[in-house]
C-alpha positions as CSV (number, residue, x, y, z in Angstrom):
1,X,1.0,76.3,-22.6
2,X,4.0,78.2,-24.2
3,X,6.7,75.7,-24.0
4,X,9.4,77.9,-25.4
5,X,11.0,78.1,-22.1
6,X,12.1,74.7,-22.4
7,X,15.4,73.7,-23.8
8,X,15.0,70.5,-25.8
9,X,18.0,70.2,-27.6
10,X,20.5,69.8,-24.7
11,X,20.7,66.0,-25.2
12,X,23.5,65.6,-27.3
13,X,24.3,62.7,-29.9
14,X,26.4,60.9,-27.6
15,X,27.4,57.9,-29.4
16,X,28.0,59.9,-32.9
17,X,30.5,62.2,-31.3
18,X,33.7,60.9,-32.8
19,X,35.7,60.8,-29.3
20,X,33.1,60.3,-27.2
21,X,33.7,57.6,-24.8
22,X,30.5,56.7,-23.1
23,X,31.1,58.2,-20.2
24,X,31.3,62.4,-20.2
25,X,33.7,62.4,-23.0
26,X,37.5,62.7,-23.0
27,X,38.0,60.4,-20.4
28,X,35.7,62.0,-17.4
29,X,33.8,59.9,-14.7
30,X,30.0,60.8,-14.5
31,X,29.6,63.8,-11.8
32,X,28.2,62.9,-8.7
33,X,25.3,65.4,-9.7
34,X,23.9,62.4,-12.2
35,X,22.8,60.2,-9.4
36,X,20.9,62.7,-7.7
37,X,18.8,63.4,-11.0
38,X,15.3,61.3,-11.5
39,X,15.9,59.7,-14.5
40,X,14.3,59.8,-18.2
41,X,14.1,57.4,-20.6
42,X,15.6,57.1,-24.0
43,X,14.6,54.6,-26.7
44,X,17.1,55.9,-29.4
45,X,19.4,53.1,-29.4
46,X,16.4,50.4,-28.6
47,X,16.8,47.0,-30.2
48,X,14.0,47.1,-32.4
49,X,15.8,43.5,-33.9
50,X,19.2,43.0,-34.1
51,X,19.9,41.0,-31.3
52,X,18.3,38.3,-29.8
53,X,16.9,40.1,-27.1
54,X,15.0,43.1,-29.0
55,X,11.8,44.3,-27.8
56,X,9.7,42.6,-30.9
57,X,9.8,39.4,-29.1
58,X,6.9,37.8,-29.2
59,X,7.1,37.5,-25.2
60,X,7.4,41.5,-24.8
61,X,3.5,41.7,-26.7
62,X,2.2,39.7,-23.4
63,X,0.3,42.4,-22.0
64,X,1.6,41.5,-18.4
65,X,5.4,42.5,-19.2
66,X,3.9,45.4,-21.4
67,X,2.1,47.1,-18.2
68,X,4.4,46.1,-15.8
69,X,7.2,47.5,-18.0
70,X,5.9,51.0,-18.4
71,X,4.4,50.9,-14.4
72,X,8.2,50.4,-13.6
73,X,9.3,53.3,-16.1
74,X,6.7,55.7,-14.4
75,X,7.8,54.1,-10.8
76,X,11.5,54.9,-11.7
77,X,11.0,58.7,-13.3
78,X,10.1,59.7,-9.6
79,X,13.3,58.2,-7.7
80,X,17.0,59.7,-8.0
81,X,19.1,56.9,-10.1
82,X,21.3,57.1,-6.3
83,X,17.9,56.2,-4.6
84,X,17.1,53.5,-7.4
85,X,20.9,52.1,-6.6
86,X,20.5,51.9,-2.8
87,X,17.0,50.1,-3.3
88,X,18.3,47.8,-5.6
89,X,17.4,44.3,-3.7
90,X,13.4,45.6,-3.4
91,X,13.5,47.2,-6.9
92,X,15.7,44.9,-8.4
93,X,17.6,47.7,-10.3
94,X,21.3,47.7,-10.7
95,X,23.9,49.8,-12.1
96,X,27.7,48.2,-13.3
97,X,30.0,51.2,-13.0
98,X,32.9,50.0,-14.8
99,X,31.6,47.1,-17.0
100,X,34.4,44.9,-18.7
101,X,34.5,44.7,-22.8
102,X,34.1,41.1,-22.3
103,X,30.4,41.4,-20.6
104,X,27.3,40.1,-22.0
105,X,25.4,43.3,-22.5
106,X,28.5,45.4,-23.5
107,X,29.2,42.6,-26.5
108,X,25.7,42.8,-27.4
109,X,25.5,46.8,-27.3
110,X,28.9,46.7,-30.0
111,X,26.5,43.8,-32.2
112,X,23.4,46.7,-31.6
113,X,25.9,49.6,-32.3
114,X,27.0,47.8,-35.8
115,X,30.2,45.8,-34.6
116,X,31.4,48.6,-32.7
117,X,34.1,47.0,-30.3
118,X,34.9,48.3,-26.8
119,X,37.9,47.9,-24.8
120,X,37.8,47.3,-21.1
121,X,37.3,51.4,-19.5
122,X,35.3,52.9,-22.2
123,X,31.9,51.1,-22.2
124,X,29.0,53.2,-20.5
125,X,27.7,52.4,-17.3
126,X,25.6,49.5,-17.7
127,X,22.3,48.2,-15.8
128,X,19.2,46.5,-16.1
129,X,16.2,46.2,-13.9
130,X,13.9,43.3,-13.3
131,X,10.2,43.5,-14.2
132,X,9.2,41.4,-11.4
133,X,11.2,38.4,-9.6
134,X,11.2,34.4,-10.3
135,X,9.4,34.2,-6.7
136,X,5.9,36.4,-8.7
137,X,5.8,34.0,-11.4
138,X,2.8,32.0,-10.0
139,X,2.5,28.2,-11.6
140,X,5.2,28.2,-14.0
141,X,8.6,26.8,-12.9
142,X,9.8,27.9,-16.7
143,X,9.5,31.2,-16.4
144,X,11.7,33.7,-15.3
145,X,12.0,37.2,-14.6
146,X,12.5,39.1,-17.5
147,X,15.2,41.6,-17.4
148,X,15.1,45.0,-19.5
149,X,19.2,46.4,-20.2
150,X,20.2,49.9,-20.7
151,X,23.3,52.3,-20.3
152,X,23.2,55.6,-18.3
153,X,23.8,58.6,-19.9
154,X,24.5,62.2,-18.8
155,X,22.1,63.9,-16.5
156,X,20.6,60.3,-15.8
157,X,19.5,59.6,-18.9
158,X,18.5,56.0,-19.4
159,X,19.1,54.3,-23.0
160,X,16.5,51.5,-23.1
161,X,18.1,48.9,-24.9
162,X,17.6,45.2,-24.6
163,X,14.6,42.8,-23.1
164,X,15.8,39.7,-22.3
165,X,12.6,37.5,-21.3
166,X,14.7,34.7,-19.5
167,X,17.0,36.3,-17.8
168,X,20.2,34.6,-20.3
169,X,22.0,37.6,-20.3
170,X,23.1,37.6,-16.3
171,X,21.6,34.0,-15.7
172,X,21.0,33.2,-11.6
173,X,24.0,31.5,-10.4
174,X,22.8,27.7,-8.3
């Protein structure tokens, strides 16, 4: 297969350009176009170990979150991010279009990005999906439904970032 008709190199180093700003750059809103894109999946900025919720946990190398986890990723690469969005209540996948500095997940993507601090309008569009829900955890009142974090990049590209195992990072409000 000659694969030379393929442009590789269009994804950018988004987070090296020196006024990038998550976002499209300079300022600009993601184009409606993104939404309607099926995504792919980045692991470039993965947490391989600098947080808390990196994906070395002992808890990601059950094979059950391991399976369901990439199941989900192959699930996901044949929807429009839009279609993921509207679904979001039966695929438990949702987006935060204008997160605030002070979230969870945008604090702990500064601690991943080396102490990088964000101020409220300039961190990416945020979201994280569930791998199942509290309800599918059969016998085990501890458990919980393990959340995996990312931000959205152009073109609907998702930047895997952080697993969080017991759901800490957006905790279900009693």
């Amino acid at each position: 297969m000659d694969l030379s008709q393929f442009n590789f190199d269009n994804e950018e180093d988004e987070l090296e350009q020196p006024h990038y700003d998550f976002k499209l750059g300079y300022g600009e809103d993601h184009p409606v176009e993104d939404f309607v894109f099926h995504p792919t999946f980045s692991y470039k900025y993965i947490d391989l170990g600098v947080t808390n919720y990196h994906f070395h946990r002992p808890e990601f190398d059950d094979d059950n979150d391991r399976k369901i986890y990439f199941e989900k990723v192959k699930k996901y690469s044949g929807m429009s991010v839009d279609d993921l969005e509207k679904q979001h209540y039966s695929e438990h996948f949702k987006l935060d279009r204008y997160p605030r500095s002070s979230s969870t997940e945008v604090k702990l993507l500064g601690e991943l990005l080396q102490g990088r601090k964000f101020k409220d309008g300039d961190a990416p569009i945020m979201g994280h999906f569930a791998l199942y829900t509290n309800e599918q955890v059969e016998g085990d009142p501890l458990k919980k439904s393990p959340r995996i974090f990312f931000f959205l990049g152009k073109k609907a590209l998702i930047h895997i970032l952080f697993y969080d195992p017991w759901h800490e990072i957006h905790p279900k409000k009693n």
